[in-house]
C-alpha positions in Angstrom: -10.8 -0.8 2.4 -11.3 -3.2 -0.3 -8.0 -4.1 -1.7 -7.7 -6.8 -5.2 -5.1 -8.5 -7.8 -6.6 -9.3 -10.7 -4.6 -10.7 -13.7 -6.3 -9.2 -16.8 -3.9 -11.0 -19.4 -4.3 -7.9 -21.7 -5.5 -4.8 -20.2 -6.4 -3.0 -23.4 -7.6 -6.1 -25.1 -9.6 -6.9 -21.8 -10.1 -3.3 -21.1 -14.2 -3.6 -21.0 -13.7 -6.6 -18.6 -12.3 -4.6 -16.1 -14.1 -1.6 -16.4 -17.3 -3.9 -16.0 -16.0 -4.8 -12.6 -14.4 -1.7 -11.3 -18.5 -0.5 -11.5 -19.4 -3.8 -10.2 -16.9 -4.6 -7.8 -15.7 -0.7 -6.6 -12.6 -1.8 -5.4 -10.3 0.7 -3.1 -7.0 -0.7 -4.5 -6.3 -3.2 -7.5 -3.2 -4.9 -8.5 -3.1 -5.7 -11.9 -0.6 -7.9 -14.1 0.1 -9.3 -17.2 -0.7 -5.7 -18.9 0.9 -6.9 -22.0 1.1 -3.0 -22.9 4.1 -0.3 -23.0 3.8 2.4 -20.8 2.4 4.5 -23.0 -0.2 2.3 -24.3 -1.4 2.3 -21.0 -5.0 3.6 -20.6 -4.5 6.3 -18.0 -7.4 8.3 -19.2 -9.9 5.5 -19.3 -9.0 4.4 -15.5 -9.3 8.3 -14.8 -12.7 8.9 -16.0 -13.9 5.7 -13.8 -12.2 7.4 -11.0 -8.8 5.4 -10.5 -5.4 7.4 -10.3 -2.9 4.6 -11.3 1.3 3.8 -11.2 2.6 1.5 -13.9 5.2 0.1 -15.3 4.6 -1.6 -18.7 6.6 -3.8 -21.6 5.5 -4.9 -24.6 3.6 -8.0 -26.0 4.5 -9.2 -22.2 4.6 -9.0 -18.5 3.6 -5.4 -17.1 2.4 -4.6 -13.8 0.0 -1.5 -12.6 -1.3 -0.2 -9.2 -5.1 1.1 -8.8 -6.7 4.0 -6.6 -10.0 5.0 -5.8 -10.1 8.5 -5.7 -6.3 8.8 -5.0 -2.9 8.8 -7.0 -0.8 5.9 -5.5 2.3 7.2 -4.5 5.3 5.2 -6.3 8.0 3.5 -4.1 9.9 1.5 -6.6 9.0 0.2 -9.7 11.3 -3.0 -9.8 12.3 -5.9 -7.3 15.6 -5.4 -6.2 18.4 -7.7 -6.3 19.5 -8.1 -9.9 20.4 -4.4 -11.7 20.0 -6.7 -15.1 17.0 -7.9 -14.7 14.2 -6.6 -17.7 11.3 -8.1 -16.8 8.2 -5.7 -15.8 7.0 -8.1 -13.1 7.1 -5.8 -9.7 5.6 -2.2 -8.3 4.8 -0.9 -4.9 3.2 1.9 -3.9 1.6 3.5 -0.7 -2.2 4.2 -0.5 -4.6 5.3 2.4 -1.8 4.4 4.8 -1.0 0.9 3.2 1.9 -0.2 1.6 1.0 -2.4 -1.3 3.6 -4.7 -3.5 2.2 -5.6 -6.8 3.9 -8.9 -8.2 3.6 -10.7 -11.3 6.2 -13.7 -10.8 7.6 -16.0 -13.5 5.8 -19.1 -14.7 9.0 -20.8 -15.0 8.1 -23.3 -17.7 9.5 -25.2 -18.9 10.9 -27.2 -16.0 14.0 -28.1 -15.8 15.8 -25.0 -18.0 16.6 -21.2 -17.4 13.2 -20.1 -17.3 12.5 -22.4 -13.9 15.7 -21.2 -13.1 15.0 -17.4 -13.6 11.5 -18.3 -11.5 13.4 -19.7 -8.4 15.8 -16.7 -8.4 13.3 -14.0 -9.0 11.1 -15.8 -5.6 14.7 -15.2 -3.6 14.3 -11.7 -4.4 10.6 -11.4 -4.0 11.8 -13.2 -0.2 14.6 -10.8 0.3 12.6 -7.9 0.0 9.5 -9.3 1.7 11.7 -10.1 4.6 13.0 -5.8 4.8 9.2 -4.9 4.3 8.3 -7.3 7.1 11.2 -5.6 9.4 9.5 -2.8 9.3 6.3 -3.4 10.9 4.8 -1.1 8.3 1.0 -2.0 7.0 1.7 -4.5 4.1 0.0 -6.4 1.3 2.4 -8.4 -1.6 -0.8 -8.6 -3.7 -0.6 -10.7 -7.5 -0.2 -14.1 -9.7 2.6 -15.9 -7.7 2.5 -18.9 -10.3 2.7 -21.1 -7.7 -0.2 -24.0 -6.4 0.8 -23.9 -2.7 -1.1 -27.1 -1.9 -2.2 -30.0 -3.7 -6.0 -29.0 -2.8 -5.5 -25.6 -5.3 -5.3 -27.4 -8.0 -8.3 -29.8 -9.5 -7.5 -33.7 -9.5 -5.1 -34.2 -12.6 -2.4 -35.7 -13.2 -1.4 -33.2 -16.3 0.5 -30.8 -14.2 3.0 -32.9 -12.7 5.6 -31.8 -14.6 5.0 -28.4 -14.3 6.6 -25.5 -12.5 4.3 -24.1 -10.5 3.5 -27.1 -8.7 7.2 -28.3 -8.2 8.6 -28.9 -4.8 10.5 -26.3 -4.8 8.3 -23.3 -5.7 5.9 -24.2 -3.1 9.0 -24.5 -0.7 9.8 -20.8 -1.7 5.6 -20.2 -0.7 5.9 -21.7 2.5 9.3 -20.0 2.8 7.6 -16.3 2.6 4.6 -17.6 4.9 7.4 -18.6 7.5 8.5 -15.0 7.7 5.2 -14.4 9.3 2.4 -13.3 6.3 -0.8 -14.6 6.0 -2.0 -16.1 3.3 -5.4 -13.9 3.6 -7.1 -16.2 0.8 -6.4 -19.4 2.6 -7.4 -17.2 6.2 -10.8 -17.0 5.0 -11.2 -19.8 3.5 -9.3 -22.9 5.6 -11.6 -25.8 4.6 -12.7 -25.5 1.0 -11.2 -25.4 -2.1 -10.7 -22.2 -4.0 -9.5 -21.5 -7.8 -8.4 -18.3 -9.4 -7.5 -18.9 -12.5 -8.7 -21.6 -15.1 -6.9 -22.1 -18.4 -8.7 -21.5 -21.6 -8.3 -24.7 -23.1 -10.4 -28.3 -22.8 -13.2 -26.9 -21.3 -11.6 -26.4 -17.8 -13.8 -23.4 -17.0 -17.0 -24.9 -17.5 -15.6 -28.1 -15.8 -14.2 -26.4 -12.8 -10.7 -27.5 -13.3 -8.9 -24.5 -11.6 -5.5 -23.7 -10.2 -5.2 -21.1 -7.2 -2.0 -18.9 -8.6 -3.4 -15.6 -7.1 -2.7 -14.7 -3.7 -2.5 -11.7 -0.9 -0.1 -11.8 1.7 -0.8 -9.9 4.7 1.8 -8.2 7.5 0.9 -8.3 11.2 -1.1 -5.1 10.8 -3.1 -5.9 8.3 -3.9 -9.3 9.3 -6.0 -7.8 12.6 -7.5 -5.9 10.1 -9.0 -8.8 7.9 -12.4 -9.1 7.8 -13.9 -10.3 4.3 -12.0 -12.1 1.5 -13.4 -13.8 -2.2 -13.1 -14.8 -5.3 -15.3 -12.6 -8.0 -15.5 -16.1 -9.9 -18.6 -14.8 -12.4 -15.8 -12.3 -14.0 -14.0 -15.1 -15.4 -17.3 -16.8 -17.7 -18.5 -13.2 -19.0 -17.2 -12.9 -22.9 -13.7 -11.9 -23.8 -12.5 -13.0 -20.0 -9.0 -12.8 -18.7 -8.1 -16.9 -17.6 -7.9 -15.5 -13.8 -10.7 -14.0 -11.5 -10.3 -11.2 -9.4 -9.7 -12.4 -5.7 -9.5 -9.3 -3.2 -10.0 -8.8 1.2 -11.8 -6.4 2.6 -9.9 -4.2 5.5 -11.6 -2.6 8.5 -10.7 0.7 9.6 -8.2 1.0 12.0 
């Protein structure tokens, strides 16, 4: 079971892009964010006819997150992250496939730092731990799939000095990472990959994709089950230098069969 988060940054804009990979690629599962569509605008019929039953919930110009099946219909479990009734922002869906629970997220990139909208970033992360913490509990198959806007180490993010004032690399966003690994997740990504340096997303501006000045913002978390299940993980870096790209790659695990 191959199982991916991909931030398209536009899904209809960007909507050759990922049909591209879906033949490419012929992922299980996708998590998508950044849809920047309503929900009607959403291209049901398109992911249909390449053989992908989806669950969505979009908002427009912004945010918007969407779940992906291969030859299934993801069955819906809740379409926001609980904890604030108030709360607007299309950033969270979850839905069961083949046996797996899977939590799409698209969290806040809090910026600027200090002000509400690093303020609204922490907050929305306690929720995003409060739930993860019941889903853990459990003991149920689980992946929190998507663009966490937060570098959890120095080494995922190239050599600069440009981001220091930036929220996702503040102390206390990665303290809120290391938070949700402490509950007992994997960080399948880092798993895999415990020595090198990996990027999934590079910004469009001062040439940082053709200079390799990338961020790691895209991560899987893994429950106990799931984590014995691990057996491939990457980065489909080429997806991000064809024409039109989204900023982020698609990163994704491969599960085995139970």
């Amino acid at each position: 079971m191959k199982i991916a988060t991909y931030n398209i940054n536009g899904i209809n804009k960007r909507l050759t892009n990922l049909m591209d990979w879906l033949a490419d690629a012929a992922p299980d599962v996708v998590c998508l964010q950044e849809l920047k569509c309503t929900d009607r605008m959403f291209p049901v019929t398109a992911l249909a006819d390449a053989g992908y039953g989806a669950v969505w919930k979009g908002q427009s110009s912004w945010n918007g997150v969407a779940i992906l099946a291969k030859g299934a219909d993801p069955v819906l479990t809740r379409d926001e992250l609980p904890g604030d009734p108030g709360d607007q922002q299309a950033r969270y869906i979850e839905a069961a496939v083949n046996g797996v629970l899977i939590g799409c997220l698209y969290a806040p990139n809090g910026n600027p730092q200090p002000g509400p909208k690093f303020d609204y970033k922490l907050a929305w992360t306690e929720r995003l731990l409060a739930h993860a913490a019941e889903l853990w509990e459990t003991g149920l198959p689980v992946v929190l799939a998507g663009d966490y806007n937060i570098v959890p180490e120095p080494r995922d993010i190239y050599p600069t000095s440009s981001y220091k004032d930036n929220a996702l690399v503040q102390p206390e966003s990665r303290e809120l990472f290391q938070r949700l690994l402490a509950q007992g997740w994997t960080d399948a990504i880092r798993k895999r990959f415990p020595d090198e340096t990996v990027y999934t997303f590079w910004d469009y501006m001062r040439q940082r994709w053709e200079r390799n000045a990338g961020l790691r913002l895209d991560h899987l978390l893994l429950s106990k089950k799931l984590l014995r299940r691990l057996n491939g993980a990457g980065v489909d870096r080429e997806v991000r230098g064809r024409e039109g790209a989204s900023d982020h790659a698609p990163v994704w695990i491969s599960l085995k069969h139970q």
